[in-house]
CHARMM internal coordinates of N, CA and C (Angstrom, degrees):
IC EDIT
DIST 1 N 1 CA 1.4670
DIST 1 CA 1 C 1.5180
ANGL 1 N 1 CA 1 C 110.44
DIST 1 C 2 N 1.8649
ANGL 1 CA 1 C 2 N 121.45
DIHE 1 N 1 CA 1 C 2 N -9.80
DIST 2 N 2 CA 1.1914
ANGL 1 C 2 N 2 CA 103.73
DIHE 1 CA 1 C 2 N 2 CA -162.02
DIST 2 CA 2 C 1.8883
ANGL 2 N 2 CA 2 C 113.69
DIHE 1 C 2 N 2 CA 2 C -72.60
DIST 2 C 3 N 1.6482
ANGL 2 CA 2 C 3 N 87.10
DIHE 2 N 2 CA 2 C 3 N -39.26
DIST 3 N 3 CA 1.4471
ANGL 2 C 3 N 3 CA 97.21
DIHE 2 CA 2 C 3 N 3 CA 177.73
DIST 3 CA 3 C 1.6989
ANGL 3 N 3 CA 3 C 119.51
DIHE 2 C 3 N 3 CA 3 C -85.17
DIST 3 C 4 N 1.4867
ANGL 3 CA 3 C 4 N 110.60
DIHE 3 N 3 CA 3 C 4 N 16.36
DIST 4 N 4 CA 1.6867
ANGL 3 C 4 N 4 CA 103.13
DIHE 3 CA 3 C 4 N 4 CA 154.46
DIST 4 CA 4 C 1.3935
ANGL 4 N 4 CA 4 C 116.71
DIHE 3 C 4 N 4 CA 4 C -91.21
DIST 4 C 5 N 1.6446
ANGL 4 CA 4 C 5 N 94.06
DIHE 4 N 4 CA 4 C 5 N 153.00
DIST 5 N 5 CA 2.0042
ANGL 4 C 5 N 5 CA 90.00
DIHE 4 CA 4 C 5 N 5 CA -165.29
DIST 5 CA 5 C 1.6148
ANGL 5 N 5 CA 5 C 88.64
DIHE 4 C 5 N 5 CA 5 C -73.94
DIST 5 C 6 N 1.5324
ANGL 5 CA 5 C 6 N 136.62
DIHE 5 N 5 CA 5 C 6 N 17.19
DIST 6 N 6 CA 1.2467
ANGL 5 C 6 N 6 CA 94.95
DIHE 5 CA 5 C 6 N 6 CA -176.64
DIST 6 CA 6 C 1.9172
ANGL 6 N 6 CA 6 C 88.18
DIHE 5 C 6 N 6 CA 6 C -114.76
DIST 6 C 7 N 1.6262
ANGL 6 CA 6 C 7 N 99.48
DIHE 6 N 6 CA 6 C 7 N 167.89
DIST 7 N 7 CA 1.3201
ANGL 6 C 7 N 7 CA 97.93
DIHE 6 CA 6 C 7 N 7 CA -165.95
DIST 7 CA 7 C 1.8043
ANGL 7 N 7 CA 7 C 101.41
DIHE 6 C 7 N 7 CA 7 C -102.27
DIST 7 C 8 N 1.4323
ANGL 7 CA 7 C 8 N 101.36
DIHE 7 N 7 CA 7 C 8 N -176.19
DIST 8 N 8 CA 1.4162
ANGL 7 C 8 N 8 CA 96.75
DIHE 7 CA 7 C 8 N 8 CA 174.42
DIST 8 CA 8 C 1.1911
ANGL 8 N 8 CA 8 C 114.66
DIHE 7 C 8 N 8 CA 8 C -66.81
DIST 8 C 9 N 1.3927
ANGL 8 CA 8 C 9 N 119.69
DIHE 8 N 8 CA 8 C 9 N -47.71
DIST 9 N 9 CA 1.6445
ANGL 8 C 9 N 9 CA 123.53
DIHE 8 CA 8 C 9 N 9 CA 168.19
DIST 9 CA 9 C 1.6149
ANGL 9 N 9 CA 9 C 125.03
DIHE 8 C 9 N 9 CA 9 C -22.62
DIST 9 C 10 N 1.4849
ANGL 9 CA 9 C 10 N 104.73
DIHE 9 N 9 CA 9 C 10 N -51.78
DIST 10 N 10 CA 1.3640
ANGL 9 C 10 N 10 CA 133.87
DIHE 9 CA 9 C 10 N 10 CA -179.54
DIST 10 CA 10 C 1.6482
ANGL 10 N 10 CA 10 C 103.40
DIHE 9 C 10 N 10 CA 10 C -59.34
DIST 10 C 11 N 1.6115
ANGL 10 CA 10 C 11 N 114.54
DIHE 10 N 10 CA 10 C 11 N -49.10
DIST 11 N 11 CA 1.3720
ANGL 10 C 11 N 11 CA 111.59
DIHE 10 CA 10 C 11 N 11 CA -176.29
DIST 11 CA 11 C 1.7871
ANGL 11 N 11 CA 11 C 127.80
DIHE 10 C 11 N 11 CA 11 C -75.73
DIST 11 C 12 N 1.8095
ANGL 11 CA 11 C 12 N 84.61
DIHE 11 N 11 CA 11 C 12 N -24.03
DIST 12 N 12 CA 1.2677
ANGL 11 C 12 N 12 CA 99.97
DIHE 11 CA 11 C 12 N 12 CA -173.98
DIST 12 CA 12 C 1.9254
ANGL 12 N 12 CA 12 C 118.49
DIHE 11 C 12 N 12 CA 12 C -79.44
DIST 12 C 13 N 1.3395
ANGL 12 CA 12 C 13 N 90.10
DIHE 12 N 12 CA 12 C 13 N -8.31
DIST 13 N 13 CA 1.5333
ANGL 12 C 13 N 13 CA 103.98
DIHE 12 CA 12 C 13 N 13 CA -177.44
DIST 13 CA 13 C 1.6831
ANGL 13 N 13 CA 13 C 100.78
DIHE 12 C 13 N 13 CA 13 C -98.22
DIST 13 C 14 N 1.0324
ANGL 13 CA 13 C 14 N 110.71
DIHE 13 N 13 CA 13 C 14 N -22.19
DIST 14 N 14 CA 1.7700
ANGL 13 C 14 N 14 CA 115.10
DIHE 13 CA 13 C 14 N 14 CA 178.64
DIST 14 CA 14 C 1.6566
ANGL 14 N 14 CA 14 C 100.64
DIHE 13 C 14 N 14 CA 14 C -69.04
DIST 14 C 15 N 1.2052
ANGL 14 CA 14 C 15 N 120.38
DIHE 14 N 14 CA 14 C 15 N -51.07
DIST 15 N 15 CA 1.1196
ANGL 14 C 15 N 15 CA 146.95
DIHE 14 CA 14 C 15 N 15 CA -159.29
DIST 15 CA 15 C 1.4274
ANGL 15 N 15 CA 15 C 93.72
DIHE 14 C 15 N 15 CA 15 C -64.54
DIST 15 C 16 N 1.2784
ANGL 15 CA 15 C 16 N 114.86
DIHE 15 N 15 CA 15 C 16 N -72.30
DIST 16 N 16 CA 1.8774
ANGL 15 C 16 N 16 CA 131.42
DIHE 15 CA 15 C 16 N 16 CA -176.87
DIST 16 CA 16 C 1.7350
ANGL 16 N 16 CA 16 C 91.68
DIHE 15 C 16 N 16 CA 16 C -43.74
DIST 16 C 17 N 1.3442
ANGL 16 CA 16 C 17 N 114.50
DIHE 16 N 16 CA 16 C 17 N -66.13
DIST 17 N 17 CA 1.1955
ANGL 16 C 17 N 17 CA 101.76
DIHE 16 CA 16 C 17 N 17 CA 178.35
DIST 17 CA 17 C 1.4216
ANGL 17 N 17 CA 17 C 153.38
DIHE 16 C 17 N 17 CA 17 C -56.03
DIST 17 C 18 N 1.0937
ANGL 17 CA 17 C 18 N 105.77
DIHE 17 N 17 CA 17 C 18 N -22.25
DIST 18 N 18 CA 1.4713
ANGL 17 C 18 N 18 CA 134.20
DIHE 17 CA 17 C 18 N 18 CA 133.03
DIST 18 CA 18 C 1.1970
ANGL 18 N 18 CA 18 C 117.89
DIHE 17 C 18 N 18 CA 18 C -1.30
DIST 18 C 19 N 1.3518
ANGL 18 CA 18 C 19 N 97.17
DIHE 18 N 18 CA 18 C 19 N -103.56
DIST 19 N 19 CA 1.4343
ANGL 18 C 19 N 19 CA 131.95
DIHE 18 CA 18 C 19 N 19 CA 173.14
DIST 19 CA 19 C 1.4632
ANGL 19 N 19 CA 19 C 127.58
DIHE 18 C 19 N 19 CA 19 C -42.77
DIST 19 C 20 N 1.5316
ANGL 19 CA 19 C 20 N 99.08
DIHE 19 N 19 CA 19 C 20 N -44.84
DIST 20 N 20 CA 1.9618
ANGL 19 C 20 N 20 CA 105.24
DIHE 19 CA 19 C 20 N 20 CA 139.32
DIST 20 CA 20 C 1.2276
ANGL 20 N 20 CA 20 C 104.18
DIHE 19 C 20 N 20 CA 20 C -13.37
DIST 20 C 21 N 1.5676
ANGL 20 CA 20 C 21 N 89.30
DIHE 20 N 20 CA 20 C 21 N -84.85
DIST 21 N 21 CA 1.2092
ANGL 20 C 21 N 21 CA 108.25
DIHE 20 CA 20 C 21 N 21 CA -144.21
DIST 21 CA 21 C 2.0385
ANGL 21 N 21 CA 21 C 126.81
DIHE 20 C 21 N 21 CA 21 C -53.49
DIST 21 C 22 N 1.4126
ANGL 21 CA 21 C 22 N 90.96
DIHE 21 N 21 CA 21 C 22 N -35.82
DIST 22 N 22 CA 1.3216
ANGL 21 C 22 N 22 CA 118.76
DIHE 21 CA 21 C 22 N 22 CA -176.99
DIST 22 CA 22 C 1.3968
ANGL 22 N 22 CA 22 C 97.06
DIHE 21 C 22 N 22 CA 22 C -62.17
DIST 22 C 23 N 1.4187
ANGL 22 CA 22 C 23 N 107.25
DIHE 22 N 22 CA 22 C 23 N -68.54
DIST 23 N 23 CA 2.0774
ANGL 22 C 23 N 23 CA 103.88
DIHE 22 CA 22 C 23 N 23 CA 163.78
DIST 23 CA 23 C 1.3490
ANGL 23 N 23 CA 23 C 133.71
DIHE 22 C 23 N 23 CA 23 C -24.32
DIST 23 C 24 N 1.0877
ANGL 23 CA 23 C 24 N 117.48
DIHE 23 N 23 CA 23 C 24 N -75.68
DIST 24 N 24 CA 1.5209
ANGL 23 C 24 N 24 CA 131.42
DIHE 23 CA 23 C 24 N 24 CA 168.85
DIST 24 CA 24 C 1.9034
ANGL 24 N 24 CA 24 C 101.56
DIHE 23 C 24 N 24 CA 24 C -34.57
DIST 24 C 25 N 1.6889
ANGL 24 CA 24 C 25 N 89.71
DIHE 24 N 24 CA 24 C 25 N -52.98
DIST 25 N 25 CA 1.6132
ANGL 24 C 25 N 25 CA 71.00
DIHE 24 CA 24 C 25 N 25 CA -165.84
DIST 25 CA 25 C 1.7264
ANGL 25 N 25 CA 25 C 133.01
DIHE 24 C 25 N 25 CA 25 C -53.41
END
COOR INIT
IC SEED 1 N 1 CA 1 C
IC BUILD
């Protein structure tokens, strides 16, 4: 992950969102 431009932050918010998402449904 060090050398992807995206950061952990970036993954960890994909992730959160996710899981939203999976909820709601």
């Amino acid at each position: 992950w060090a050398e992807s431009p995206f950061t952990d932050v970036s993954v960890d918010e994909a992730a959160t969102e996710t899981v939203e998402y999976l909820r709601a449904a």
